[in-house]
C-alpha positions in Angstrom: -46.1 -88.3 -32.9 -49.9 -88.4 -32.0 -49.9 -91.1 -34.4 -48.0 -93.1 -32.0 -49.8 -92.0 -29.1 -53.1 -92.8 -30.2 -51.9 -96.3 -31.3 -49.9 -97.0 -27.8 -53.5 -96.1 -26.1 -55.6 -98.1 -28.1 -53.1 -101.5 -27.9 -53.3 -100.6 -24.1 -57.3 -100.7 -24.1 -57.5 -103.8 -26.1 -54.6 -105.2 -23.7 -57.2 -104.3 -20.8 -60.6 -105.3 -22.1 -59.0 -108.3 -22.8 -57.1 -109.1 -19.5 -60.7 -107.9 -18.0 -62.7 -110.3 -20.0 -60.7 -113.3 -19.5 -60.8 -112.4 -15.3 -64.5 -112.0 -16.1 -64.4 -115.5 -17.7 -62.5 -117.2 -14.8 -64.8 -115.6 -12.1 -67.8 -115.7 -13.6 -69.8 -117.8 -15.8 -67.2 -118.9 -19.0 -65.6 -120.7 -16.1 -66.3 -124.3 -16.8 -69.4 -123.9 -14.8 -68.2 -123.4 -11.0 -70.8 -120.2 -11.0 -74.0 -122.5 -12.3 -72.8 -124.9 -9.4 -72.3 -122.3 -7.0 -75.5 -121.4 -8.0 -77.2 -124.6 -7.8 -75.5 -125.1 -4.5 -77.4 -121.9 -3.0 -80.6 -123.0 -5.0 -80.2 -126.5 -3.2 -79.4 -124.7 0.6 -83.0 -123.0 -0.4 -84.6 -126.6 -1.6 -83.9 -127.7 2.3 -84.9 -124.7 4.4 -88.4 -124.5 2.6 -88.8 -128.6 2.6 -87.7 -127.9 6.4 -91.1 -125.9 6.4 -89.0 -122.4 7.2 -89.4 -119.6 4.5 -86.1 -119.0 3.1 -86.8 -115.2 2.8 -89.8 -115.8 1.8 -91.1 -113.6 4.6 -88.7 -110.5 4.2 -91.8 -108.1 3.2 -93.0 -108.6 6.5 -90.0 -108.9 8.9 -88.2 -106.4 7.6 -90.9 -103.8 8.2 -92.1 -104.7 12.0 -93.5 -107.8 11.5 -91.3 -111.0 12.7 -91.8 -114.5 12.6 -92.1 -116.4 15.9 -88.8 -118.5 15.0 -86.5 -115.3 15.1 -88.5 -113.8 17.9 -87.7 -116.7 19.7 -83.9 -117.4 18.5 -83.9 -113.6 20.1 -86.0 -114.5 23.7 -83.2 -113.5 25.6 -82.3 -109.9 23.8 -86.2 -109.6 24.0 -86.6 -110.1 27.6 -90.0 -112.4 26.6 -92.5 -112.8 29.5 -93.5 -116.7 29.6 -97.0 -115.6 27.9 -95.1 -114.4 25.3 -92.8 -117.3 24.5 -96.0 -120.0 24.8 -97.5 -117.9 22.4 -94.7 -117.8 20.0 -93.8 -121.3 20.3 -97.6 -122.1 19.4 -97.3 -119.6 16.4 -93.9 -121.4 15.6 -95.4 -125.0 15.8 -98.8 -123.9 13.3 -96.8 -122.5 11.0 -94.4 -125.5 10.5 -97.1 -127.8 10.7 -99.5 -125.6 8.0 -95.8 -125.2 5.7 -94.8 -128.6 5.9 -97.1 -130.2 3.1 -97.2 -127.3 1.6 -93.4 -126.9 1.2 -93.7 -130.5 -0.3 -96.0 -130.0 -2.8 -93.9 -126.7 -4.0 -90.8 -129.7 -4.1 -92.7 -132.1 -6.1 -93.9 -129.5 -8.6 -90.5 -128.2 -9.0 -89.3 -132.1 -9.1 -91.4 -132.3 -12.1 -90.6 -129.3 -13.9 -86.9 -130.5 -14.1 -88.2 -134.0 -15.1 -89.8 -132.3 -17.8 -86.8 -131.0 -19.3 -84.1 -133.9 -18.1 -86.7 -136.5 -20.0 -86.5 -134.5 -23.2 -90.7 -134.1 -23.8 -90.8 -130.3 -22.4 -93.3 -128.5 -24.7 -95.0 -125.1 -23.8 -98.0 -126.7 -22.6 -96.2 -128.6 -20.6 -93.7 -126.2 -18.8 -96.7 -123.7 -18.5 -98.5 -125.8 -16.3 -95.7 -126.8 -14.4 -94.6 -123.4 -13.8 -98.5 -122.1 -12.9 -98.1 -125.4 -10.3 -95.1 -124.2 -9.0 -96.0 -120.4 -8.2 -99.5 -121.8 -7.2 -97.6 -123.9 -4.2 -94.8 -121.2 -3.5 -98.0 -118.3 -2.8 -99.5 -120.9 -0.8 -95.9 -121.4 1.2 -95.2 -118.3 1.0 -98.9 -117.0 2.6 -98.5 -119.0 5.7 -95.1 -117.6 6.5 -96.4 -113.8 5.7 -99.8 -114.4 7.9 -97.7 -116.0 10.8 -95.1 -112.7 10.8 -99.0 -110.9 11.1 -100.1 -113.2 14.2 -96.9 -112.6 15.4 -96.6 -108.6 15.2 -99.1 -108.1 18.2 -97.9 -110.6 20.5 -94.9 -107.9 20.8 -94.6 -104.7 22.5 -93.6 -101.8 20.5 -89.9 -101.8 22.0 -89.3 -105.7 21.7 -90.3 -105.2 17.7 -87.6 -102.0 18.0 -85.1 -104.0 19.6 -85.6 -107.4 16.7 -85.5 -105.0 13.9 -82.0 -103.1 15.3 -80.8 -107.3 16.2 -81.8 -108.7 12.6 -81.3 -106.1 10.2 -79.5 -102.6 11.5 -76.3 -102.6 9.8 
């Protein structure tokens, strides 16, 4: 009889990993690849907010901890009851910053543009995908600086309550 019972279980675990791994297949990535496009489709959503000259999280560090940007200060100028100072300033710090990105946010574009053509023309080597990755993280830190030095410009054009009040309105749960 425990014969039986330890047979019965084990055809019922098999029964389950298997069930479990073809629902793993379907939803994940043996499923004729909808997750690499979903993927991709996120990855592209990124490619246009940072060639938009916006940071695409790229700021988080900062604006999660007290330190906003001026475009979700001023998204929240209501909420925040801005004085007029405030919103000129902001708008100023919002304009430099797009402006400063911009090019930048290009050249991190065109670098990953050619790290794909690298690959898609068939002649990637070591040497060669080194340097286009070292291009690559050299643009994104340079993207990526003039958001996180904005969100510092930013920080003490605020009172202490209006930063209380962004951080409860963008990230309390």
């Amino acid at each position: 009889m425990p014969r039986i019972i330890i047979v019965v279980v084990v055809a019922l675990a098999t029964t389950l990993v298997i069930a479990l791994g073809a629902t793993a297949q379907h939803h994940g990535h043996g499923s004729g690849g909808h997750g690499h496009r979903q993927m991709q489709a996120m990855l592209d959503e990124i490619d246009r907010v940072i060639a938009s000259g916006r940071g695409a999280g790229l700021a988080f560090a900062a604006d999660q901890h007290g330190y906003p940007g001026p475009m979700h200060v001023l998204e929240l100028k209501e909420q925040l009851q801005l004085t007029p100072a405030q919103e000129v300033l902001l708008m100023a710090l919002q304009h430099a910053m797009f402006t400063d990105s911009r090019p930048k946010s290009a050249r991190l574009m065109d670098a990953e543009a050619r790290l794909r053509r690298l690959f898609a023309d068939g002649v990637a080597d070591e040497a060669g995908v080194r340097a286009a990755v070292t291009e690559i993280e050299r643009a994104r830190t340079e993207v990526r600086l003039v958001h996180l030095l904005t969100h510092l410009q930013t920080r003490p054009v605020l009172t202490a309550e209006q930063r209380r009040l962004y951080h409860a309105a963008r990230w309390a749960p």
